[in-house]
C-alpha positions in Angstrom: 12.9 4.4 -31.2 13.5 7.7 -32.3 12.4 7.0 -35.9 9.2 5.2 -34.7 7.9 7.7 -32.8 8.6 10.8 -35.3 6.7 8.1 -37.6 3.7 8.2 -34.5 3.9 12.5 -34.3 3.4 12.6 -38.2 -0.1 11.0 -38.1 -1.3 13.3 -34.6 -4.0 15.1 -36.3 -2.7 18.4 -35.6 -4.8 20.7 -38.1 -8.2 18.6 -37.1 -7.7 19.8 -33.3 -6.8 23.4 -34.4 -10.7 23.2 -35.6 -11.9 21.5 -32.5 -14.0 24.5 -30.7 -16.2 25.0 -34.2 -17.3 21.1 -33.9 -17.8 21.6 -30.2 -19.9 24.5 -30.2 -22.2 22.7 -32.6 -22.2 19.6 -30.0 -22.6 21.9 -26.9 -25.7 24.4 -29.0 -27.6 20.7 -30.0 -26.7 19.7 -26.3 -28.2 23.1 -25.0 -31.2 22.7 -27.2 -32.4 19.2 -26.6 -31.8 20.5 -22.3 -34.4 23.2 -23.0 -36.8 21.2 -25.1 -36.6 17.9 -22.2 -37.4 20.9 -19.4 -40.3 22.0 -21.7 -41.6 18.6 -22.1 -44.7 17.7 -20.6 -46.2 14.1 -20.4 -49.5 13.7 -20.2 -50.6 11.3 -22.7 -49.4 8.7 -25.2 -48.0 11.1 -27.9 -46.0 13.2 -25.6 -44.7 10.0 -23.6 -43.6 8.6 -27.4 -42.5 12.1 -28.4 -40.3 11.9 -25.0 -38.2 9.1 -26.7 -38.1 10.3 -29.4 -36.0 13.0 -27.6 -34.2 10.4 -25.6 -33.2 8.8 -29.1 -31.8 11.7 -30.5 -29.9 12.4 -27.6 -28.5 9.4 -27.7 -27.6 9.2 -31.2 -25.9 12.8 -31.1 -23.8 11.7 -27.8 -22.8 8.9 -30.0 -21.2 11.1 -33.0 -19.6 13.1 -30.2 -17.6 9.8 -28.8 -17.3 8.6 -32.1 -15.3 12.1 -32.9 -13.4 12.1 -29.6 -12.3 8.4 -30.1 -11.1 9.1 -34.2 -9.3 12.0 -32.9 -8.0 11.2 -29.8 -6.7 7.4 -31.5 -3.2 8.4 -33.0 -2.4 9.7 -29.4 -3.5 6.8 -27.3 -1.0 4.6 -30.0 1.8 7.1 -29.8 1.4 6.7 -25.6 1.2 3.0 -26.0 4.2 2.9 -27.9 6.0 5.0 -25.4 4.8 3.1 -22.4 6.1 0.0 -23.8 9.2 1.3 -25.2 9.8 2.1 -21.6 8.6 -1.0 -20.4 11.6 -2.8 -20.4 14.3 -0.7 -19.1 12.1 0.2 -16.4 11.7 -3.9 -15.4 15.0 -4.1 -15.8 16.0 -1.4 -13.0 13.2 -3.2 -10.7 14.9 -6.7 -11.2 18.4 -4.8 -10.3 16.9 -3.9 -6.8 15.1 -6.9 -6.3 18.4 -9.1 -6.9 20.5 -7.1 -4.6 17.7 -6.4 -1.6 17.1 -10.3 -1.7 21.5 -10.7 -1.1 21.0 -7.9 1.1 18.2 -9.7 3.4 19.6 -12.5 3.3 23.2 -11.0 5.1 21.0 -8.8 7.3 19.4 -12.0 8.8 22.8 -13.9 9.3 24.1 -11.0 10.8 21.2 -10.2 13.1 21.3 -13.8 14.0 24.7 -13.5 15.0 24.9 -9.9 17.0 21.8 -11.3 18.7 23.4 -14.5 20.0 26.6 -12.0 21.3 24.1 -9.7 23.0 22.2 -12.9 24.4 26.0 -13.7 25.9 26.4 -10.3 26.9 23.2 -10.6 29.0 24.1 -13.3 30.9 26.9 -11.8 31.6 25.8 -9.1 32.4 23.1 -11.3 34.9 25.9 -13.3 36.4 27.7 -10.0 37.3 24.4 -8.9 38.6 24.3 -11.8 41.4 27.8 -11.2 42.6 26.9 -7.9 43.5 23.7 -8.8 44.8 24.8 -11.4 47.1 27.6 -8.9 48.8 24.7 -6.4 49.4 22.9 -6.4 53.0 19.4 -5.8 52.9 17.0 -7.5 50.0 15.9 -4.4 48.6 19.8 -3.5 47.7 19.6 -6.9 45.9 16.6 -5.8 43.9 17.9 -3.2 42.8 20.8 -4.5 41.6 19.2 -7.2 39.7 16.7 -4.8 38.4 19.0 -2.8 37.2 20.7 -5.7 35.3 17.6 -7.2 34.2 16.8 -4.0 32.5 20.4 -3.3 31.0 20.3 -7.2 29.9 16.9 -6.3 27.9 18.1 -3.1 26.0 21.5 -5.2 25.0 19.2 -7.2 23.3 16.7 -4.4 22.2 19.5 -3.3 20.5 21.2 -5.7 18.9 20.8 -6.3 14.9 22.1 -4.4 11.9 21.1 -0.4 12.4 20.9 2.2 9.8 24.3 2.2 7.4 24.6 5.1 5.5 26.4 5.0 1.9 28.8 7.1 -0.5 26.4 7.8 -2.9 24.4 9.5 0.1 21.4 7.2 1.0 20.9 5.2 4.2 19.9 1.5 4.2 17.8 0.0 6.9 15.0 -2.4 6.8 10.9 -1.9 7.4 8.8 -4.5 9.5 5.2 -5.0 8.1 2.7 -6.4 9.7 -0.2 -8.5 7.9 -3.3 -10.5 8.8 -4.3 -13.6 6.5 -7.6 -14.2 6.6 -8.4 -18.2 6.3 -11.9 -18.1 7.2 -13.7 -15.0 7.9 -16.4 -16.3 10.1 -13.8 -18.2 12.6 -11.6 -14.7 12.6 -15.0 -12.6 13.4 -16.2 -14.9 16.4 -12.4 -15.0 18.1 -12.0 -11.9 17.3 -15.2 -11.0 19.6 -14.1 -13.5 22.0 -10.9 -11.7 22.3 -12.4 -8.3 22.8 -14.9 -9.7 25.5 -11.6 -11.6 27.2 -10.9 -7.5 27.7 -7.8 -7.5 25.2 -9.3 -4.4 23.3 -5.9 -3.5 23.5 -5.8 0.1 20.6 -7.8 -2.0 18.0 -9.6 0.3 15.2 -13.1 -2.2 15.0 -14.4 -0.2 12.5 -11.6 -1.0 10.8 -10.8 -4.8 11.6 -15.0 -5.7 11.3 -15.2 -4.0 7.9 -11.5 -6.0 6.9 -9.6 -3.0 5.8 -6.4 -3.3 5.9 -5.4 -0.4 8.0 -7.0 -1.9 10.7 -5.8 -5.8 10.0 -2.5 -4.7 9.9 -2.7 -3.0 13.0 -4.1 -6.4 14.7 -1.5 -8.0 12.9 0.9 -6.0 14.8 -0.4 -5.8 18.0 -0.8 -9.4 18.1 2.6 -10.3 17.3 4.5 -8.3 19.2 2.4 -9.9 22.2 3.8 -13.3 21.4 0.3 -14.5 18.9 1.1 -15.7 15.6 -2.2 -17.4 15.0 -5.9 -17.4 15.9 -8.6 -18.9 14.5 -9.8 -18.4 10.9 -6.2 -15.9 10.5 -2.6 -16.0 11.0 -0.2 -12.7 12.0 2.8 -12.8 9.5 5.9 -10.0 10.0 7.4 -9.1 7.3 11.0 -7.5 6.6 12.3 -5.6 3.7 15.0 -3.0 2.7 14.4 0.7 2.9 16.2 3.2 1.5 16.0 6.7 2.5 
């Protein structure tokens, strides 16, 4: 690579740039002069309308020797960045496809394991219930009883809040944990409008940017997206609420 582009710096046309400002003050003088002559020009009748392209033609024609300089000058670097940018190309694939292979073996232990320390904190609910209603049946009064099971109910709910893989931190320094996404497919956009207003006159407003969600930007779709899910919706009509999981590396 080195060769190649020592062969691309040779043909930069150094010397030609050093001499750039004399061609560019001609352009900007003609520039200046064909301004003043446009804000002098009247038109009143056929010759000044005709003389009026004329102008227009020679502006034209001048603007097109300016890009036609720019672009023969400015050439030798756009192929010495396309060669770089593709030289680069393929390492830089090659780290993305390094991440990708791992986060995919990484996502797939992350849900096995979630799977399983959910299942243990579903046991450690019950549990957690059944010792609930032992204590509750020795109490006296019904309100002691509430409380106790409340109190369980409660401690059952954050077991499970909290069960899953959490942050792990490794030796070269980072922390690994996951993201959850929210997204909203649209299927049919008419069917997703009228629900949508449906839902909003049902009183389920809920914290929903409409600006947002009417003009489909995604801000605002994912937002519904979330919303929705976490209240138990996956689908409505003309969309569907998808969640989405991936690794995050801090």
């Amino acid at each position: 690579m080195k060769q190649e582009l020592i062969k691309f710096v040779k043909a930069l046309p150094h010397q030609r740039v050093g001499t750039l400002h004399v061609d560019l003050t001609t352009y900007s003088e003609e520039a200046e002069n064909l301004i003043a002559q446009a804000k002098r020009a009247e038109v009143t009748d056929a010759d000044s309308y005709a003389k009026g392209g004329d102008l227009i033609s020679i502006a034209r024609a001048r603007a097109a020797k300016a890009e036609d300089h720019r672009t023969e000058l400015v050439g030798p670097y756009n192929k010495m960045v396309k060669f770089i940018n593709a030289a680069f190309k393929v390492p830089k694939e090659k780290f993305t496809d390094a991440r990708s292979i791992v986060e995919t073996k990484m996502m797939m232990w992350k849900r096995a394991e979630d799977e399983k320390l959910r299942k243990a904190a579903e046991e450690e609910r019950k549990k957690l219930e059944a010792e609930a209603l032992e204590r509750a049946a020795a109490e006296k009064t019904e309100e002691a009883q509430d409380e106790v099971l409340d109190a369980a109910a409660e401690a059952g709910e954050e077991v499970i809040e909290k069960a899953g893989v959490g942050l792990q931190r490794g030796d070269y320094g980072s922390s690994t944990g996951t993201r959850k996404t929210y997204t909203t497919n649209i299927i049919s956009h008419l069917d997703f409008l009228r629900a949508l207003v449906q839902h909003i006159d049902a009183g389920n407003k809920r914290n929903i940017d409409l600006g947002a969600v009417v003009d489909l930007r995604k801000s605002g779709l994912n937002k519904l997206a979330e919303d929705s899910y976490k209240a138990g919706v996956r689908k409505m009509p003309g969309a569907e609420f998808v969640e989405s999981e991936k690794i995050r590396v801090y």
